[in-house]
C-alpha positions in Angstrom: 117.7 99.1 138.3 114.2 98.2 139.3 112.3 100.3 136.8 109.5 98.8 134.4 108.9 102.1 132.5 109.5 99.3 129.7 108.4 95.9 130.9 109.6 93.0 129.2 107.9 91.0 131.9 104.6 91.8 129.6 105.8 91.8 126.3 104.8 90.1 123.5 108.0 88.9 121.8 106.4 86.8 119.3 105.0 89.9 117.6 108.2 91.0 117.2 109.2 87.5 115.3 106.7 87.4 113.3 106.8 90.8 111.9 107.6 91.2 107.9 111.0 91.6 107.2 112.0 94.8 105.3 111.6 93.7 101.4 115.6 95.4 101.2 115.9 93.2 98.1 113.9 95.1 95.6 114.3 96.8 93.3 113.9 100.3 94.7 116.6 99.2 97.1 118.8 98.4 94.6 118.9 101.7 93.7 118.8 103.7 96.6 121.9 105.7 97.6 122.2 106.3 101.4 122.9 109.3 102.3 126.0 109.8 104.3 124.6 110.6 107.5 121.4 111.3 109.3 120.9 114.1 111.9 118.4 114.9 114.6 118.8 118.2 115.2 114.6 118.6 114.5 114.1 116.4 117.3 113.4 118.2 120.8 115.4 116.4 123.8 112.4 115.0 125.8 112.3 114.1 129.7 109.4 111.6 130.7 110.0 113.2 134.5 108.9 110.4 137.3 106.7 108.7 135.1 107.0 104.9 133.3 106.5 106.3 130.1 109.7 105.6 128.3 107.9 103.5 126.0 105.7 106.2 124.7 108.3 108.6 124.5 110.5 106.1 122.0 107.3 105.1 119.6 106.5 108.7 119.4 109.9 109.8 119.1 110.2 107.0 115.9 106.7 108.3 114.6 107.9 112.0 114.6 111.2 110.8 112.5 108.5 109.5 110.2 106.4 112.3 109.6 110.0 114.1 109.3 111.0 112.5 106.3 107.6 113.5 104.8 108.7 117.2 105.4 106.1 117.6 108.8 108.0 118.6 112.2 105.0 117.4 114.5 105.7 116.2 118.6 103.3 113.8 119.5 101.2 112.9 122.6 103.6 111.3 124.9 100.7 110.8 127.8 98.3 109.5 125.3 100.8 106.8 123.7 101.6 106.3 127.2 98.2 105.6 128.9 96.4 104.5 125.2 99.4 101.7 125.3 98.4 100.6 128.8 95.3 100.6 128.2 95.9 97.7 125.7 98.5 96.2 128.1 95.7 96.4 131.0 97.8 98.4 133.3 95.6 101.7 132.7 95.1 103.6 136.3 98.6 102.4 137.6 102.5 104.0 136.8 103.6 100.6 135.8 105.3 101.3 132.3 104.1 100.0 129.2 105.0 97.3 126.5 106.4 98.3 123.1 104.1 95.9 121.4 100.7 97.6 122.2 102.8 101.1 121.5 103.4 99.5 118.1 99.2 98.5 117.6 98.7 102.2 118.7 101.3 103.9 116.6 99.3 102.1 113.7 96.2 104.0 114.8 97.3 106.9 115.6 98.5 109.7 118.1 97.4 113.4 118.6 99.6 115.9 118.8 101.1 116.7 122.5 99.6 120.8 122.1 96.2 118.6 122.3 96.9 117.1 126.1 100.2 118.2 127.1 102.3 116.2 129.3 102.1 116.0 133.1 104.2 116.3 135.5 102.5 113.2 137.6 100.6 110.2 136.6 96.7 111.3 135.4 94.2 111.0 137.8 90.9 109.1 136.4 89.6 112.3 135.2 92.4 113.4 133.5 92.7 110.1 131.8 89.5 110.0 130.6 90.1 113.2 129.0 93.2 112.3 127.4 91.7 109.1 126.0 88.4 110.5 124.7 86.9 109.4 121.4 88.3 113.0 120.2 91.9 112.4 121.0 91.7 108.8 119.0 90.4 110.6 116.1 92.4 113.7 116.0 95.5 110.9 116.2 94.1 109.2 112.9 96.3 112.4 110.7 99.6 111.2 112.4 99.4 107.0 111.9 102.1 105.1 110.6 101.1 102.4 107.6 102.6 99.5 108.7 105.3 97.8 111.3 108.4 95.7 110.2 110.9 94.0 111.7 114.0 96.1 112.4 116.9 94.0 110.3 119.4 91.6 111.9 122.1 93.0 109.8 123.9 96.4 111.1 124.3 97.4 107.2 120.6 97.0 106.4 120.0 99.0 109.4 121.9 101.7 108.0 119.7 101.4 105.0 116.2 101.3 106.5 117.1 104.8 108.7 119.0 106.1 105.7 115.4 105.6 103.6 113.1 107.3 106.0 112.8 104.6 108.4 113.5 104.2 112.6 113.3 101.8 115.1 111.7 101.9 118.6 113.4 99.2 121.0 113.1 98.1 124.3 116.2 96.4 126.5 117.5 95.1 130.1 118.5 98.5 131.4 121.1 100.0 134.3 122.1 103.0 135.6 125.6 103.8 133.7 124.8 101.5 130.4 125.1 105.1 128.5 128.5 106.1 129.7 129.9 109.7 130.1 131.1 110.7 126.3 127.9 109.4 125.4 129.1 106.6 123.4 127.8 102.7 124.4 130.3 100.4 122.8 129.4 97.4 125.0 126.2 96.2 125.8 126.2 93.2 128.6 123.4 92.5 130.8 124.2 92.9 134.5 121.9 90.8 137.3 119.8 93.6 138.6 118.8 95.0 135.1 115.3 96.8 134.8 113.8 97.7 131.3 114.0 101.0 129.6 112.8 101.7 126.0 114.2 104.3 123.9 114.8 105.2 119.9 117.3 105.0 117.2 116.5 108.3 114.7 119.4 108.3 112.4 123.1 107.6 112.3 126.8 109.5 111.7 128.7 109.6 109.1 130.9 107.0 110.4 128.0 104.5 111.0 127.2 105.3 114.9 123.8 105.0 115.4 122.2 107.8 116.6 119.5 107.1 119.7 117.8 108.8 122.1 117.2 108.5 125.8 113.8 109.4 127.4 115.4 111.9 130.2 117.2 114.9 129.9 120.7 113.6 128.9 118.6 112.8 125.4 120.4 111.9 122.7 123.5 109.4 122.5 125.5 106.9 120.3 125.7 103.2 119.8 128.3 101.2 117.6 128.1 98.3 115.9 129.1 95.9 118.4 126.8 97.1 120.8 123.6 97.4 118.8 124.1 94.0 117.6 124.8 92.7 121.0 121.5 94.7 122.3 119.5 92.6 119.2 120.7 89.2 120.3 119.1 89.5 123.9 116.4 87.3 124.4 114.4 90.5 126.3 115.3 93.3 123.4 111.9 94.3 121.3 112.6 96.7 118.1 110.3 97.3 115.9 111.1 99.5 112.3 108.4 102.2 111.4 108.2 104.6 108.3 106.2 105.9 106.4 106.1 104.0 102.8 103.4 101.3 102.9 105.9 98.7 101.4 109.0 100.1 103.2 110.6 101.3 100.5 113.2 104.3 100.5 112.1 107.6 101.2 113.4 110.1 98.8 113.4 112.3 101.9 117.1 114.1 102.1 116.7 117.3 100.3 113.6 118.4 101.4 114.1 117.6 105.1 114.4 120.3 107.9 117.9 118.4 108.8 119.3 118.9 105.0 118.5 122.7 105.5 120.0 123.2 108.6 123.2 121.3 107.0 122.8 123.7 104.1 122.6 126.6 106.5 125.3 126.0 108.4 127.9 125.3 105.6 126.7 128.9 104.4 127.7 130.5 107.6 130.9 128.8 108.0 131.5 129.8 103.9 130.8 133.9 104.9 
């Protein structure tokens, strides 16, 4: 796959290294009871259509989840994370994908709401882009920043944790056509020569510890086990980066009050009458 709607080429993997670990160690994390699973039913299946934004669509995607567990549904500019990363990565003006480090410094600043600029069908012309990135759009993008960035944790367990307490994790790999098989389970991940890069987002997990991701195109949403997330972590061209919305990272007491736990709630009425 020759895609670089994620380019690794570009990115900055000592950002990712040197990123705070999650203080899981606390007391507040002592404490904290994970809740059995995590949906993402509020999350709308996106398609970034012929464009290299991939990227934008994953830190979005991970900034919504944030704002989620603060009890706001909100879908975020996709073009302006797109071309506002590019900017950064001095691609601006060409569909060449973006780098999930300078989505990460953006995603820290902010990012309007996607009813503010839409999202294309084609790459912006000048004018458009100009538009898109005015001194407006950068402050109406303020409301919606994320505190801080941490690293997303080496051990599958933790990870549970950090998504269980509000958090999610934007990440970037060596992609191919097929890596995300029919049943929508990957339970392998293994490099093959003509990878390309593709970035997507882990929002929340089953309740038999299957991450649950999803994929910038229509098939959205899809699983990863154990094995393979790990596997995907210990590839020297994988970025991940863990976002949410407590300052020091600790839990979110998020589960009853979120649109997901009401839908649950919901649905076990139905099935009761």
């Amino acid at each position: 796959m020759g895609n670089k709607d994620y380019n690794p080429n570009l990115e900055n993997f000592d950002f990712f290294k040197n990123l705070p670990p999650i203080p899981q160690d606390t007391e507040a994390w002592k404490v904290f009871a994970r809740p059995e699973e995590v949906g993402i039913d509020w999350h709308r299946t996106e398609d970034q259509k012929r464009m290299g934004s991939c990227t934008a669509n994953g830190t979005t995607s991970v900034m919504e989840r944030c704002h989620e567990t603060v009890g706001n549904i909100v879908q975020l500019s996709r073009i302006f994370m797109y071309l506002a990363t590019q900017k950064r990565d001095g691609l601006l003006g060409r569909d060449a994908g973006s780098t999930i480090y300078n989505s990460t410094i953006v995603a820290l600043d902010g990012c309007p709401l996607e009813s503010l600029t839409g999202y294309p069908s084609s790459y912006p012309n000048a004018a458009s882009r100009a538009k898109i990135l005015s001194k407006d759009m950068y402050e109406a993008g303020k409301a919606y920043a994320v505190p801080k960035s941490w690293q997303a944790p080496k051990d599958f367990n933790k990870t549970l944790d950090f998504i269980g307490g509000g958090g999610a994790i934007a990440f970037g790999i060596r992609y191919y056509h097929g890596l995300i098989p029919s049943d929508r389970v990957i339970r392998q991940f293994a490099v093959r020569a003509r990878s390309g890069g593709h970035a997507m987002a882990v929002l929340g997990y089953t309740n038999d510890g299957l991450l649950r991701a999803v994929n910038s195109h229509a098939d959205g949403p899809y699983l990863i086990t154990e094995k393979a997330w790990m596997q995907m972590l210990n590839d020297r061209f994988t970025s991940a980066v863990g976002l949410t919305m407590d300052q020091q990272a600790r839990p979110i007491d998020w589960y009853k009050n979120s649109p997901y736990f009401k839908l649950k709630q919901k649905k076990e009425n139905e099935d009761a009458n």
